[in-house]
C-alpha positions as CSV (number, residue, x, y, z in Angstrom):
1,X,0.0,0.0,0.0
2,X,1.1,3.4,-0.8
3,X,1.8,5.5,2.0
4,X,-0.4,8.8,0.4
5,X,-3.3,6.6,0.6
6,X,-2.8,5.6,4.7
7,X,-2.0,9.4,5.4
8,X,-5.0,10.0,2.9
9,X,-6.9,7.6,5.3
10,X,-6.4,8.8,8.5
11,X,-6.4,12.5,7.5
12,X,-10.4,11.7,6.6
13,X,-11.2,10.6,10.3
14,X,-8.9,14.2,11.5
15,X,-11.0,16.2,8.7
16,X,-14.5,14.3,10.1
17,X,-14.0,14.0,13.8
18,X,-10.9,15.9,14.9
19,X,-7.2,15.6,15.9
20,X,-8.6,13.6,19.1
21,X,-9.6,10.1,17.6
22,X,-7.4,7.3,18.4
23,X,-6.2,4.7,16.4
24,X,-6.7,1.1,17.2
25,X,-4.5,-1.5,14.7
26,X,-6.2,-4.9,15.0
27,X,-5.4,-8.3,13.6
28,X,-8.8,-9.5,12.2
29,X,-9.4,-12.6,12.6
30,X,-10.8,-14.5,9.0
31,X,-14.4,-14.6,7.6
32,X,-14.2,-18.8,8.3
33,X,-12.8,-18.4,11.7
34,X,-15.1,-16.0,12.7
35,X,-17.2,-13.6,10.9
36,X,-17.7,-10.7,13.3
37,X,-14.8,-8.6,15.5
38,X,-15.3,-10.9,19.0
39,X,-11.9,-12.3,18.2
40,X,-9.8,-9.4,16.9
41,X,-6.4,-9.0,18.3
42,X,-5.4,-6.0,19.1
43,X,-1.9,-4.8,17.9
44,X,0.6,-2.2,19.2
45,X,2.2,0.1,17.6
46,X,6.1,-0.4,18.8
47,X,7.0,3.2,17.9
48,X,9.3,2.2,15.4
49,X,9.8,3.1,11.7
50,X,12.0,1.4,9.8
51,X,13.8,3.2,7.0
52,X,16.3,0.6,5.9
53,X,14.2,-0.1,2.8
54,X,14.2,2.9,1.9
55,X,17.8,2.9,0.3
56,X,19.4,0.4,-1.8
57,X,17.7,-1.8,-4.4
58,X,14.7,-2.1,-2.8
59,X,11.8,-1.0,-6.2
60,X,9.6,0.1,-4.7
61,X,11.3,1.8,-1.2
62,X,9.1,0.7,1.6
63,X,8.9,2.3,5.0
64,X,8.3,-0.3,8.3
65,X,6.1,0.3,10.4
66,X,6.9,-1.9,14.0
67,X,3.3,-3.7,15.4
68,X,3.5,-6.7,18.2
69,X,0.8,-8.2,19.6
70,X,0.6,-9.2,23.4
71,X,-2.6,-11.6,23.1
72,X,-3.4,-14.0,20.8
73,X,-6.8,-15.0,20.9
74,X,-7.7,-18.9,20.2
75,X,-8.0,-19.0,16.6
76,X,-9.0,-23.3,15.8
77,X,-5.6,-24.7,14.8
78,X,-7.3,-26.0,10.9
79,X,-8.3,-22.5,10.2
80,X,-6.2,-22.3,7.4
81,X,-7.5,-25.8,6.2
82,X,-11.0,-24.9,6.3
């Protein structure tokens, strides 16, 4: 994804509801494991950016942006099969 269109993103909530809303990053869980938000995980934002894509070869350069997650909810273990 392009950075512009996060930025372009985000700057639509600051434009609609002001430079107060938060930003929650979640890890959604998929439509055959579960089809509403009950098992989301939520994700932090690590404060990190890396920028070591940015030079070099990398076509095109990508910035980093550092997430972990603390809790992983019980997703079954065949989700993938399913």
């Amino acid at each position: 994804m392009k950075i512009k269109k996060v930025i372009n993103q985000l700057q639509h909530y600051i434009d609609n509801y002001g430079e107060n809303v938060e930003v929650d990053f979640k890890m959604v869980a998929p439509e055959n494991v579960c089809d509403d938000d009950s098992m989301d995980i939520d994700i932090n934002f690590r404060g990190e950016i890396g920028t070591s894509r940015l030079l070099g070869d990398v076509v095109p350069p990508v910035v980093e942006i550092g997430l972990t997650y603390d809790d992983k909810k019980d997703w079954p273990n065949d989700w993938k099969s399913q």
